[in-house]
C-alpha positions in Angstrom: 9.8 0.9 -7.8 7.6 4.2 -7.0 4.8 3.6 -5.0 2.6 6.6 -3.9 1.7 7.1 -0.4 -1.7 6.6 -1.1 -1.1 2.6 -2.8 1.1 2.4 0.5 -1.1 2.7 2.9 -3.7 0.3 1.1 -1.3 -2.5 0.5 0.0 -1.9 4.3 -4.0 -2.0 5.0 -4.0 -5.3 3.2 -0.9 -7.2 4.8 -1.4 -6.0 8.4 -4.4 -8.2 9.2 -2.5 -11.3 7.4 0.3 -10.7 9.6 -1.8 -10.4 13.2 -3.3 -13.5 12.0 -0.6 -15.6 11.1 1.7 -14.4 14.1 -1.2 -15.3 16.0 -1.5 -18.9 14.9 1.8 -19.8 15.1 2.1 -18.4 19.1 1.0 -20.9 21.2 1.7 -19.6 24.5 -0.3 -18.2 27.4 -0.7 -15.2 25.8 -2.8 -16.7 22.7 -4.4 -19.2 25.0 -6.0 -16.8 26.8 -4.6 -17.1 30.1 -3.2 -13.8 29.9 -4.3 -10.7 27.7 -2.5 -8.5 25.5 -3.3 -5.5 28.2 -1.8 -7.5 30.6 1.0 -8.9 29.0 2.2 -5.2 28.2 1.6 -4.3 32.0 3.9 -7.1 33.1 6.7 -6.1 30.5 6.5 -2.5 31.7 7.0 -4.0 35.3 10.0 -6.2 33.9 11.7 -3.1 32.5 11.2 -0.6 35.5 10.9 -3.4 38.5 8.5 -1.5 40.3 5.8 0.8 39.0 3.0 3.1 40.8 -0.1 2.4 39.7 -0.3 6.1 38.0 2.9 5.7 36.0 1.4 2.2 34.7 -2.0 3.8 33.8 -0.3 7.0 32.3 1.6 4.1 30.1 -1.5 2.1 29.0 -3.3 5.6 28.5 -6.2 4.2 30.6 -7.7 5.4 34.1 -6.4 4.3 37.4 -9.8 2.8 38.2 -9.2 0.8 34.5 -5.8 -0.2 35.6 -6.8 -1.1 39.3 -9.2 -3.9 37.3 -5.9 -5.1 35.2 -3.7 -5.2 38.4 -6.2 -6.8 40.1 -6.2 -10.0 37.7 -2.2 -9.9 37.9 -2.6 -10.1 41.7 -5.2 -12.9 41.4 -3.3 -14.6 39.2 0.0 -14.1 40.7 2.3 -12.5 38.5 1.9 -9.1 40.2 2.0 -7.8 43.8 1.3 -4.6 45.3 2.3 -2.6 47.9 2.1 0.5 49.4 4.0 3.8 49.9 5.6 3.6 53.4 5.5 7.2 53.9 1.7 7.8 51.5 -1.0 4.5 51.8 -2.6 5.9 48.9 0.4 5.5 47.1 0.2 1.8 45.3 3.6 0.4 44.0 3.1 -2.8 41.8 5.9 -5.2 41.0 6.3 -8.2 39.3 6.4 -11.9 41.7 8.9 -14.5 40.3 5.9 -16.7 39.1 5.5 -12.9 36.9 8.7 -12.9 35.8 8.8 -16.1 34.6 5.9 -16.5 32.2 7.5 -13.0 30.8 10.5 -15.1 30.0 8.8 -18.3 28.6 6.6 -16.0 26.4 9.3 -14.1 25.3 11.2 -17.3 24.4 8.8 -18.5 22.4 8.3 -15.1 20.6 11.6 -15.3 19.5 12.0 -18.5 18.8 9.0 -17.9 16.4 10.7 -14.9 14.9 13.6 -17.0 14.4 12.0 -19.8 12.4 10.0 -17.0 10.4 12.5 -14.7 9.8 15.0 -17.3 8.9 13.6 -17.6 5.7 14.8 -13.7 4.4 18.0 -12.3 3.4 19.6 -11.1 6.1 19.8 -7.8 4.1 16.2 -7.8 3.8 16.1 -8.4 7.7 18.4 -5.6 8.2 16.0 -2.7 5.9 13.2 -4.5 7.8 15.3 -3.6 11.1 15.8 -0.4 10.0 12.5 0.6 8.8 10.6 -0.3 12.1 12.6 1.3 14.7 12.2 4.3 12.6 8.7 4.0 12.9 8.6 2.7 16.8 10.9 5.9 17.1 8.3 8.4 14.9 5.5 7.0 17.5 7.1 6.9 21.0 8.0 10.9 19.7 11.8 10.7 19.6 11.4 10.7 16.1 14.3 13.8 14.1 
């Protein structure tokens, strides 16, 4: 079936927003309860991944300023999940890590995201899961710029 790039990108514009929605609902974890945003969430799997993170590198990753990330770390802190500290040989210098109370609600959303992607995926051929496979990591690859 031919489908031109224009009817595409309005059938994509159409099933996108059913998809937030419906992943949304079915998530019923800190994330979605709004103990924790999006933002945030991505900040604390950045610091799961790397460990340790100075405040630039986080705010080059979330493309925001270090005075927008200071109010995101900030929260974390409050909250507990993150904890600075500084650059023995440079003060200025602010490394952020995650705590173990951090770590843990990365693991306990994370379970329940795939546990949710289980129960919906579950229900297509794994040859469809495979193209599906196939077809996003292209794309993540095209738009993280290691794309051939």
């Amino acid at each position: 079936m031919k489908v031109s790039l224009e009817a595409f990108a309005d059938r994509i514009n159409d099933i996108m927003p059913v998809l937030i929605r419906e992943f949304t609902k079915r998530q019923v974890n800190e994330l979605y309860k709004g103990k924790i945003t999006l933002p945030q969430f991505l900040i604390l799997g950045f610091l799961e991944k790397s460990e340790e993170a100075k405040m630039t590198d986080l705010a080059h990753f979330m493309s925001v300023s270090t005075a927008a990330m200071t109010g995101l770390i900030e929260r974390l802190v409050r909250y507990g999940y993150a904890a600075r500290d500084q650059e023995p040989g440079d003060r200025r210098v602010i490394n952020i890590k995650l705590t173990s109370k951090g770590k843990d609600i990365i693991k306990k959303i994370n379970a329940q995201r795939r546990h949710m992607i289980i129960d919906i995926f579950g229900k297509v051929s794994e040859i469809d899961r495979a193209d599906y496979l196939r077809v996003l990591t292209r794309i993540e690859e095209i738009l993280s710029g290691q794309a051939r």
